[in-house]
CHARMM internal coordinates of N, CA and C (Angstrom, degrees):
IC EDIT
DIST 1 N 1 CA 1.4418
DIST 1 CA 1 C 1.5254
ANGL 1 N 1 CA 1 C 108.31
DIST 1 C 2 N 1.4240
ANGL 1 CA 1 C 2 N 118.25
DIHE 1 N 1 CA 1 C 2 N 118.80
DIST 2 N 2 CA 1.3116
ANGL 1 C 2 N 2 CA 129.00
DIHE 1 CA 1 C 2 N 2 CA 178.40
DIST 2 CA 2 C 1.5260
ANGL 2 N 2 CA 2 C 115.60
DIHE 1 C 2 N 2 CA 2 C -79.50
DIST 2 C 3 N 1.1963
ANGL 2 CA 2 C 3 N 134.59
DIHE 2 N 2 CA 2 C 3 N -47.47
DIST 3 N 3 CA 1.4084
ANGL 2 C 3 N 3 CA 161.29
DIHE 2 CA 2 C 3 N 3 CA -176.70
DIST 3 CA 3 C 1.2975
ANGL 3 N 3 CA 3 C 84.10
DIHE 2 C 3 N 3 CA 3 C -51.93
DIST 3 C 4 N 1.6872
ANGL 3 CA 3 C 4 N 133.58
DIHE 3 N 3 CA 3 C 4 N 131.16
DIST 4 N 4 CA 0.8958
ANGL 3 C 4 N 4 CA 141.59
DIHE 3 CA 3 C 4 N 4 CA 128.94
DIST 4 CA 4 C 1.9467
ANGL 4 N 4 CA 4 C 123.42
DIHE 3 C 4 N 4 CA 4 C -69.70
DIST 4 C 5 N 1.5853
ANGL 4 CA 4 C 5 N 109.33
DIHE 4 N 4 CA 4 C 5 N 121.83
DIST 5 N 5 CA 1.4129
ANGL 4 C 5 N 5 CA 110.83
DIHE 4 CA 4 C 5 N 5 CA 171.34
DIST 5 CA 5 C 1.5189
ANGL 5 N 5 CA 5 C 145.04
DIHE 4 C 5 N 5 CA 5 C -106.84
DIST 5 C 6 N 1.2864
ANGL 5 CA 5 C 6 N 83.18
DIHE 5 N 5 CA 5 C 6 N 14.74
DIST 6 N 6 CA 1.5994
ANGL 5 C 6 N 6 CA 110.30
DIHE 5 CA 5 C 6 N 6 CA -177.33
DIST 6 CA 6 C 1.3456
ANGL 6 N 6 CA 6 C 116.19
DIHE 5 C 6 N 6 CA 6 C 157.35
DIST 6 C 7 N 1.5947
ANGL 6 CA 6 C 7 N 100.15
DIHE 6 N 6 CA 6 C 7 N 176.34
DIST 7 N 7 CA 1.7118
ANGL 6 C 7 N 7 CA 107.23
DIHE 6 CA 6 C 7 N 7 CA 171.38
DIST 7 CA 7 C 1.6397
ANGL 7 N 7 CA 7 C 103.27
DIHE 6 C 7 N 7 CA 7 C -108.92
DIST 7 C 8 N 1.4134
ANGL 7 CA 7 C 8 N 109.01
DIHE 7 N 7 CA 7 C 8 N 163.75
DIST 8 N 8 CA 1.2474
ANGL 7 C 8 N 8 CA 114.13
DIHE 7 CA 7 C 8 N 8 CA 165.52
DIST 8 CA 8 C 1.6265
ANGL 8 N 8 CA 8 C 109.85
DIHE 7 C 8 N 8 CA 8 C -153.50
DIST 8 C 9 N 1.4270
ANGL 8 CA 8 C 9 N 139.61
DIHE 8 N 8 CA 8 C 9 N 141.90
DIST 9 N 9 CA 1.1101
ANGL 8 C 9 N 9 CA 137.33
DIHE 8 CA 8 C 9 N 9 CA -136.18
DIST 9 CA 9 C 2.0133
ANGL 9 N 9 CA 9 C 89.56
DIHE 8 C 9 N 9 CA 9 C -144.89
DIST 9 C 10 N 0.9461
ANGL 9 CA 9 C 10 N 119.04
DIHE 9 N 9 CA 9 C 10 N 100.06
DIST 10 N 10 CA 1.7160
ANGL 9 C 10 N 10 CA 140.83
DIHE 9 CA 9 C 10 N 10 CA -149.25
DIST 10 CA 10 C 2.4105
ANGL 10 N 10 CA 10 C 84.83
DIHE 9 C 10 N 10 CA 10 C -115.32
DIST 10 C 11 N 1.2825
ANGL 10 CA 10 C 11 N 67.62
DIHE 10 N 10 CA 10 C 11 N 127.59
DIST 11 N 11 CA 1.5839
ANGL 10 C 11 N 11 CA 61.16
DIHE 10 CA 10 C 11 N 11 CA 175.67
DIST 11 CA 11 C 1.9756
ANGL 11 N 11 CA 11 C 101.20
DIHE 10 C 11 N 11 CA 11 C -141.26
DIST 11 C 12 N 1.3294
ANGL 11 CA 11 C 12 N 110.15
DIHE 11 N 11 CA 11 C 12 N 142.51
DIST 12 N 12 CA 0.8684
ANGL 11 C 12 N 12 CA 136.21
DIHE 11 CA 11 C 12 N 12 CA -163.82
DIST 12 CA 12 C 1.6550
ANGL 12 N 12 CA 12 C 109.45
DIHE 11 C 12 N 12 CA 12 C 104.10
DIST 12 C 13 N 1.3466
ANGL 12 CA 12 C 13 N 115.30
DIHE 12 N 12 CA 12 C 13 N -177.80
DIST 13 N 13 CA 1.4441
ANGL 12 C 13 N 13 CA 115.40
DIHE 12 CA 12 C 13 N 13 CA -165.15
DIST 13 CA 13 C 1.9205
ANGL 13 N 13 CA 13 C 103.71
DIHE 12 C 13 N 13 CA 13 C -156.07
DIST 13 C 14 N 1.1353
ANGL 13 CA 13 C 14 N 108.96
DIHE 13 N 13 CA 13 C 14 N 27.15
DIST 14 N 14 CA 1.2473
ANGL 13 C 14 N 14 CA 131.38
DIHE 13 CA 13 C 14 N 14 CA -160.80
DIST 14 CA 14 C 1.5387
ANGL 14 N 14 CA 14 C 93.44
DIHE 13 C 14 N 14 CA 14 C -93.92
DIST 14 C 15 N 1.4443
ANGL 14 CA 14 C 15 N 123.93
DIHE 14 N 14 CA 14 C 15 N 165.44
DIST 15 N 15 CA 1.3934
ANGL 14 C 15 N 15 CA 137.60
DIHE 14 CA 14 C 15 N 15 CA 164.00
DIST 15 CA 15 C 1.6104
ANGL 15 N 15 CA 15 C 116.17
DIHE 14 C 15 N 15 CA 15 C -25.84
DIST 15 C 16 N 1.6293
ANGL 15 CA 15 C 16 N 96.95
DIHE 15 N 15 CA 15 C 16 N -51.22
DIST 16 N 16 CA 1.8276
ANGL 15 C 16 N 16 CA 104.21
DIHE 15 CA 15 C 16 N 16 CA -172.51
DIST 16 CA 16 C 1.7435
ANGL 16 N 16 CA 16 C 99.07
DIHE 15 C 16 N 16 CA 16 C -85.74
DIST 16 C 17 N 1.1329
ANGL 16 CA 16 C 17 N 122.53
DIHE 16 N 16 CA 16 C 17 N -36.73
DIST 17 N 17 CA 1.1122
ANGL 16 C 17 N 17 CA 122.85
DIHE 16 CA 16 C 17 N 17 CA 172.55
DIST 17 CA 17 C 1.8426
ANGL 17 N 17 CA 17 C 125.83
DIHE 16 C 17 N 17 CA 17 C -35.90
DIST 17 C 18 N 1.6351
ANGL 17 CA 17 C 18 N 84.92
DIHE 17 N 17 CA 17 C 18 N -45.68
DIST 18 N 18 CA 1.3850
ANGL 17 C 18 N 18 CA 75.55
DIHE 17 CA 17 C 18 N 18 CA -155.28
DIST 18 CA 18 C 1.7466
ANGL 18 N 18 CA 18 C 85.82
DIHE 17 C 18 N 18 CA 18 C -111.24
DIST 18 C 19 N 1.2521
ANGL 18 CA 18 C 19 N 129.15
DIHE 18 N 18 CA 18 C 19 N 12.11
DIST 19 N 19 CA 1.4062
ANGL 18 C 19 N 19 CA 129.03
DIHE 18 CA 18 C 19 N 19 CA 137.55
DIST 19 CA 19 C 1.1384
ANGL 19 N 19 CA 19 C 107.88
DIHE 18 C 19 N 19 CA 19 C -48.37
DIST 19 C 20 N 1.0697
ANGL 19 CA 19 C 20 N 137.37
DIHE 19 N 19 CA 19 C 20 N -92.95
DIST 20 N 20 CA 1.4397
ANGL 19 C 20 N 20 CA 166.53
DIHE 19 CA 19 C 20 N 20 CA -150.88
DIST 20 CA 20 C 1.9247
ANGL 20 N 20 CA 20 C 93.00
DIHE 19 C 20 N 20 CA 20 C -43.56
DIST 20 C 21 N 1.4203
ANGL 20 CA 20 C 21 N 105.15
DIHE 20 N 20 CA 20 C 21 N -62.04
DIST 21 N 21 CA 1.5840
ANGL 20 C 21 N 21 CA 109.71
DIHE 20 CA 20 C 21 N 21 CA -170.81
DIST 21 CA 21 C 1.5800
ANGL 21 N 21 CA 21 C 89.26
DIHE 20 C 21 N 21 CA 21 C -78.70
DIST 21 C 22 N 1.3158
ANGL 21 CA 21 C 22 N 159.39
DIHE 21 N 21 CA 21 C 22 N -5.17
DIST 22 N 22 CA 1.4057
ANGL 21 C 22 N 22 CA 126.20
DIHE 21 CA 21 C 22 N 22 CA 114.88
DIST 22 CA 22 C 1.4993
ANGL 22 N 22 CA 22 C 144.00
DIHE 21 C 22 N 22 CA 22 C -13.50
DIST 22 C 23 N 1.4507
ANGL 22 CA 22 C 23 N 84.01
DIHE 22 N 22 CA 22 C 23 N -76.70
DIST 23 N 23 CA 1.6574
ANGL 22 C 23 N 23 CA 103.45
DIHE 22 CA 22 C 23 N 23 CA -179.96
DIST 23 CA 23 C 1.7080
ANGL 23 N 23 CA 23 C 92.94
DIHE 22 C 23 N 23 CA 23 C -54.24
DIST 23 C 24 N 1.0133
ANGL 23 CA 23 C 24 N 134.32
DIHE 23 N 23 CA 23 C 24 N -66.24
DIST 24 N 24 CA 1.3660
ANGL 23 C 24 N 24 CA 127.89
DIHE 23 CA 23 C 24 N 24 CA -129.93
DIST 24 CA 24 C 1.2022
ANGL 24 N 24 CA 24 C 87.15
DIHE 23 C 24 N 24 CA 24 C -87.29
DIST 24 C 25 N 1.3923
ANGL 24 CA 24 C 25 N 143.38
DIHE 24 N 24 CA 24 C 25 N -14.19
DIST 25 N 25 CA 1.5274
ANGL 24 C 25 N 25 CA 147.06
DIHE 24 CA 24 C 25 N 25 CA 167.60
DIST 25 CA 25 C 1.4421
ANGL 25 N 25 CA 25 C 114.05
DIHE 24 C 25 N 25 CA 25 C -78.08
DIST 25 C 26 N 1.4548
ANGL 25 CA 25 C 26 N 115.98
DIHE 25 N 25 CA 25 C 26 N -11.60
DIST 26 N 26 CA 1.4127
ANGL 25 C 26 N 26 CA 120.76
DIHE 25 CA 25 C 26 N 26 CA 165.04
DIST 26 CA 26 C 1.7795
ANGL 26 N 26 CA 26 C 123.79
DIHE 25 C 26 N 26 CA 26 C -85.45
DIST 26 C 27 N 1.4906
ANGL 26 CA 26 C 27 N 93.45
DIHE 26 N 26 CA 26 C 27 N -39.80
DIST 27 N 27 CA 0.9963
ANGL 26 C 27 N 27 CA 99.32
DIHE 26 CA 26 C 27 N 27 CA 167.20
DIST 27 CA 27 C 1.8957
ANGL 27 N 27 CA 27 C 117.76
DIHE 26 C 27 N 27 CA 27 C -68.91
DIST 27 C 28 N 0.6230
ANGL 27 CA 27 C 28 N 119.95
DIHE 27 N 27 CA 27 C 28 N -8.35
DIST 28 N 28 CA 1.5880
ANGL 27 C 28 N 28 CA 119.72
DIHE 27 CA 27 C 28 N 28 CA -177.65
DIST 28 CA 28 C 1.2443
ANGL 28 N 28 CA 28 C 133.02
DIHE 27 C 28 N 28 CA 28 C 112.11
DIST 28 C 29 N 1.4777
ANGL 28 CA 28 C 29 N 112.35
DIHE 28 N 28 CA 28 C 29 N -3.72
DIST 29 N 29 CA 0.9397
ANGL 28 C 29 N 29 CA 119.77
DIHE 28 CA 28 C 29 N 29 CA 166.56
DIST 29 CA 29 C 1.8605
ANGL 29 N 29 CA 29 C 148.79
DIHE 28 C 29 N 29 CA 29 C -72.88
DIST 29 C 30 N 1.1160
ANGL 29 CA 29 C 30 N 133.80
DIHE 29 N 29 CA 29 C 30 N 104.26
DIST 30 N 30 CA 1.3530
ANGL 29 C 30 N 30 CA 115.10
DIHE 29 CA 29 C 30 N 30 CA -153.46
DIST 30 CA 30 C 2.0967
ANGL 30 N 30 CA 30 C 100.66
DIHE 29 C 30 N 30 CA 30 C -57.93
DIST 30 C 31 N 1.2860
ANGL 30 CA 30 C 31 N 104.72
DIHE 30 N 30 CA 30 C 31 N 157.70
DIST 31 N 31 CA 1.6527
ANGL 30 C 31 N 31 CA 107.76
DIHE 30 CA 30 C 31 N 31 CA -172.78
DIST 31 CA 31 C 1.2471
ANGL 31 N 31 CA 31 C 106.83
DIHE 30 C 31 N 31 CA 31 C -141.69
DIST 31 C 32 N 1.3668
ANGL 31 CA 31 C 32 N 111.17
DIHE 31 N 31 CA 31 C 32 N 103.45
DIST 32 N 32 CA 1.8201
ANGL 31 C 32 N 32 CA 123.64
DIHE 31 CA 31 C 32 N 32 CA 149.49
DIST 32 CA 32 C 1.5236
ANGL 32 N 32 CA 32 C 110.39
DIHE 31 C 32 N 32 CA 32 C -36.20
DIST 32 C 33 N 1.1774
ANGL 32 CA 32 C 33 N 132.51
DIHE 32 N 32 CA 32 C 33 N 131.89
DIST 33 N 33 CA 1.0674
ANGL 32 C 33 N 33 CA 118.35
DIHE 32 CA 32 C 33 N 33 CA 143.03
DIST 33 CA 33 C 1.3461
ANGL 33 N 33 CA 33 C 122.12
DIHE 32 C 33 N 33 CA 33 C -118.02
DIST 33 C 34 N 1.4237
ANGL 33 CA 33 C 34 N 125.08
DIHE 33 N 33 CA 33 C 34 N 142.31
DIST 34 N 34 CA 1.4323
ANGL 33 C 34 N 34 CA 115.71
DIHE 33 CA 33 C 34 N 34 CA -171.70
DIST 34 CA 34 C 1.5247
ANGL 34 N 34 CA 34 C 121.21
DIHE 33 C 34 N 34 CA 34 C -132.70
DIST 34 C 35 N 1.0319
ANGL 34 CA 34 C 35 N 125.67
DIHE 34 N 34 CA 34 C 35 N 112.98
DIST 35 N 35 CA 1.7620
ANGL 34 C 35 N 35 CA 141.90
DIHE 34 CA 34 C 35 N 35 CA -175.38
DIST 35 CA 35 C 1.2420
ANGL 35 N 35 CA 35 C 98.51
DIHE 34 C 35 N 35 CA 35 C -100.08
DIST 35 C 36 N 1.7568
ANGL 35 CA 35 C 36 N 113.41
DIHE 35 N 35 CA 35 C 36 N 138.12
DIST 36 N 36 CA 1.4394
ANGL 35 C 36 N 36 CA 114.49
DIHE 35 CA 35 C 36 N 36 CA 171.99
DIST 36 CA 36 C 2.0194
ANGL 36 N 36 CA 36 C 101.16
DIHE 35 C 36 N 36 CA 36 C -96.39
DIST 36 C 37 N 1.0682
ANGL 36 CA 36 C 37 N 116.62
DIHE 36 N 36 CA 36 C 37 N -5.63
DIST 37 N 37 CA 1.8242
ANGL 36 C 37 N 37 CA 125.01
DIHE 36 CA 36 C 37 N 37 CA -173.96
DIST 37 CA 37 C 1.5797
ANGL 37 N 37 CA 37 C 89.05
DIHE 36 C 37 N 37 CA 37 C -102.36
DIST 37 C 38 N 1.3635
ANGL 37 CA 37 C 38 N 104.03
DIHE 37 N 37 CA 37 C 38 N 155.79
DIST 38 N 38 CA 1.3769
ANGL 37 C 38 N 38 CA 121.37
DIHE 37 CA 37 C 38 N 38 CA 173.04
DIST 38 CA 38 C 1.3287
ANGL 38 N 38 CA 38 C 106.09
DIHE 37 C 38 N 38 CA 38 C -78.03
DIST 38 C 39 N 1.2613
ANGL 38 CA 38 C 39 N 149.16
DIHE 38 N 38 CA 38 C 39 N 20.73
DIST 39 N 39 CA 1.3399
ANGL 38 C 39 N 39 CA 152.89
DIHE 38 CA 38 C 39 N 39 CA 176.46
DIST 39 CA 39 C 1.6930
ANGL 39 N 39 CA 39 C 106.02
DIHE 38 C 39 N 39 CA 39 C -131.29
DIST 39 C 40 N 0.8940
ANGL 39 CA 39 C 40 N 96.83
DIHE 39 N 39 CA 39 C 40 N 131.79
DIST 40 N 40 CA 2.1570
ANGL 39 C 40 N 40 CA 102.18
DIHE 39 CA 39 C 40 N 40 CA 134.04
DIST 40 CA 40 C 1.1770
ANGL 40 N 40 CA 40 C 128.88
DIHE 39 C 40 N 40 CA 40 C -69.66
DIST 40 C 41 N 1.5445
ANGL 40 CA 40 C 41 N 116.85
DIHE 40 N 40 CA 40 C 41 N 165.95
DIST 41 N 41 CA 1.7396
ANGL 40 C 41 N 41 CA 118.60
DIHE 40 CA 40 C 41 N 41 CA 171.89
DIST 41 CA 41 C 1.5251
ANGL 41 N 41 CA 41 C 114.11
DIHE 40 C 41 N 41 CA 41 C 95.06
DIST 41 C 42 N 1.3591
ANGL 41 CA 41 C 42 N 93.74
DIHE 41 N 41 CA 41 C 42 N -13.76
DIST 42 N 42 CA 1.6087
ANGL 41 C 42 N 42 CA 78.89
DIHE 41 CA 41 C 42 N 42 CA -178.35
DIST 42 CA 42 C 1.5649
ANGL 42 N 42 CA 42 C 134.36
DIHE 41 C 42 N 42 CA 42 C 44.10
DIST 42 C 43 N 1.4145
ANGL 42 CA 42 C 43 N 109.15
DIHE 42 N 42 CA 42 C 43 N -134.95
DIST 43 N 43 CA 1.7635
ANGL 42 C 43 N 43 CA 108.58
DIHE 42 CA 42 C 43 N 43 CA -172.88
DIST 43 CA 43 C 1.6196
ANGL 43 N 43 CA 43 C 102.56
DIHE 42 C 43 N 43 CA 43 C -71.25
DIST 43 C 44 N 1.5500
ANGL 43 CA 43 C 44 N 109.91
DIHE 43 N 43 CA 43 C 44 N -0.39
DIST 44 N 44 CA 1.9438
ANGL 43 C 44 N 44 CA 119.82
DIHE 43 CA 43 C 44 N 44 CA -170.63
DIST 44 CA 44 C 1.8219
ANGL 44 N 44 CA 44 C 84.80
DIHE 43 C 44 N 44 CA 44 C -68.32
DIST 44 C 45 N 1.3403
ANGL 44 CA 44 C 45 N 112.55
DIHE 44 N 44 CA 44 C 45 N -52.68
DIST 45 N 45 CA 1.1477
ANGL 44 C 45 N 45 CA 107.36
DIHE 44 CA 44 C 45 N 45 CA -139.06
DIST 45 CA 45 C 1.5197
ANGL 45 N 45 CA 45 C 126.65
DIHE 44 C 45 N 45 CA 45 C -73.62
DIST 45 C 46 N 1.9736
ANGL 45 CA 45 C 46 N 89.64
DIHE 45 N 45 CA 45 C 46 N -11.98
DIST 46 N 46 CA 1.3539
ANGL 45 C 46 N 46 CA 89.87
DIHE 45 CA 45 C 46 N 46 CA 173.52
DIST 46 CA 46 C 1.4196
ANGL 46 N 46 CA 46 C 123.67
DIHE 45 C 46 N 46 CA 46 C -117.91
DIST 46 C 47 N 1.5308
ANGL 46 CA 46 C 47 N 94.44
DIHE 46 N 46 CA 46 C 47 N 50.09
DIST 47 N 47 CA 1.6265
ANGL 46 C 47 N 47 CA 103.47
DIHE 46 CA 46 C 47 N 47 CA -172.75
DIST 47 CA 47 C 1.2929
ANGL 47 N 47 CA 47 C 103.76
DIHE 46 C 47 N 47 CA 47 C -97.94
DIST 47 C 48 N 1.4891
ANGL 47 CA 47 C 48 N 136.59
DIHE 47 N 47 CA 47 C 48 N -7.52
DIST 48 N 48 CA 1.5785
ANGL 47 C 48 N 48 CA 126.56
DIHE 47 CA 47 C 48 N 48 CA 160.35
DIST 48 CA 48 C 0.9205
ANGL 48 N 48 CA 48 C 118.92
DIHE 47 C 48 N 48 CA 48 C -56.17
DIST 48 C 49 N 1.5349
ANGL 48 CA 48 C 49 N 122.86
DIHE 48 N 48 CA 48 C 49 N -47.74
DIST 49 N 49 CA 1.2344
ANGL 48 C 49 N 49 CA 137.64
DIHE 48 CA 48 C 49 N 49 CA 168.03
DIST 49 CA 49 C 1.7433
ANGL 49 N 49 CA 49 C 105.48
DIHE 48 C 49 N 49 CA 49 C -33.23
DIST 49 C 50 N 1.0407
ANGL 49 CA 49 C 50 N 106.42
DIHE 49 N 49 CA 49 C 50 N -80.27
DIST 50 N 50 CA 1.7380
ANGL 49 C 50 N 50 CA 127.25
DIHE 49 CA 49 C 50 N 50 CA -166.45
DIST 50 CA 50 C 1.5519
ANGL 50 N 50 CA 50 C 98.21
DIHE 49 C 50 N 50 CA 50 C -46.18
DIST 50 C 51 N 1.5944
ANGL 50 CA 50 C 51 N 116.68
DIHE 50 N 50 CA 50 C 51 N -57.87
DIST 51 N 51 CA 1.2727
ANGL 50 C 51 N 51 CA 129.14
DIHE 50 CA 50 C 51 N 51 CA -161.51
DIST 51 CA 51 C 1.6945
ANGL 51 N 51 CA 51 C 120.45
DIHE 50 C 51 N 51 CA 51 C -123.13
DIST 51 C 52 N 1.1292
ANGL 51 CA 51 C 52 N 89.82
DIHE 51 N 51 CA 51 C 52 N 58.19
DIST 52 N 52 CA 1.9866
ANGL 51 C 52 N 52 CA 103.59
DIHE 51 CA 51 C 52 N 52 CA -158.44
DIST 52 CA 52 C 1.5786
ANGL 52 N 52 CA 52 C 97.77
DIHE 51 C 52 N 52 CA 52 C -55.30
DIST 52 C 53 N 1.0698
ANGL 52 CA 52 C 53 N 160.00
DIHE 52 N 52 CA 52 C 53 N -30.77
DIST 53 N 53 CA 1.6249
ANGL 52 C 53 N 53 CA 165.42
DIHE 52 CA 52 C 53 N 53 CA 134.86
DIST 53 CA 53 C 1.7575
ANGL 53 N 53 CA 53 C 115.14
DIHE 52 C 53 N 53 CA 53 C -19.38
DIST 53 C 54 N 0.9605
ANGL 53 CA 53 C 54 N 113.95
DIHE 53 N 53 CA 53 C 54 N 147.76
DIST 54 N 54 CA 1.7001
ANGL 53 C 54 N 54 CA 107.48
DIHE 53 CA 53 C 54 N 54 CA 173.59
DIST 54 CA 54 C 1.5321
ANGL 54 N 54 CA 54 C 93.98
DIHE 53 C 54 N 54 CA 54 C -92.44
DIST 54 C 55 N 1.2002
ANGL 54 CA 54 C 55 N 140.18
DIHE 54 N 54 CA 54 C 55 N -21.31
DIST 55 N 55 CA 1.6257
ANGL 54 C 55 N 55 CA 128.93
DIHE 54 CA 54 C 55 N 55 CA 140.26
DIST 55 CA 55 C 1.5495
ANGL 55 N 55 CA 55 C 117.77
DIHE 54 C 55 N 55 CA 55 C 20.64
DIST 55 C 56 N 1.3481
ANGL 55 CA 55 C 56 N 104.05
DIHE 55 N 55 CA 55 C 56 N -54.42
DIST 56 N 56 CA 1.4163
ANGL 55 C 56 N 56 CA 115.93
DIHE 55 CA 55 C 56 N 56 CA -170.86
DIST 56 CA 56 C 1.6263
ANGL 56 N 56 CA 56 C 124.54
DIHE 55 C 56 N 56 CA 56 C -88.47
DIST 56 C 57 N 1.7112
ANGL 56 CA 56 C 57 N 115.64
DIHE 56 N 56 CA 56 C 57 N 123.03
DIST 57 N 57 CA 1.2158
ANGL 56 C 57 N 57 CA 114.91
DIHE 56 CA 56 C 57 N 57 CA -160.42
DIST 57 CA 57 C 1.6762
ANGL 57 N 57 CA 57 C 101.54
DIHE 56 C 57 N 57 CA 57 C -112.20
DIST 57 C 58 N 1.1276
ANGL 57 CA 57 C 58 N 125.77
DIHE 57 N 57 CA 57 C 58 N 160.50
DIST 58 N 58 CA 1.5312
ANGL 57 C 58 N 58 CA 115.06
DIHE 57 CA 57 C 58 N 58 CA 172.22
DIST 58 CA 58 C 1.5808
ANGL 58 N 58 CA 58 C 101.63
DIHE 57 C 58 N 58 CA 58 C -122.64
END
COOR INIT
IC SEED 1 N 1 CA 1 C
IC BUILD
């Protein structure tokens, strides 16, 4: 979809976060996204750490 149909302003930057500012960027909408940490991923990001193996299923 080319047509932009709005804005939407998605806050957090977490797994659902930045699902969500997907979806809603598919649908046509332009999407803020907003993280208060200098990263994305949230609790995603520090699961190598925790679970350094692909072992680990969610």
């Amino acid at each position: 979809m080319s047509e932009m149909i709005g804005k939407v302003l998605v806050l957090g930057g977490g797994v659902t976060g930045i699902q969500a500012a997907l979806d809603l960027s598919q649908l046509g909408y332009y999407v803020y996204l907003v993280e208060k940490k200098p990263t994305i991923g949230g609790m995603m990001a520090q699961l190598d750490k925790t679970f350094p193996t692909i072992e680990c299923s969610i």
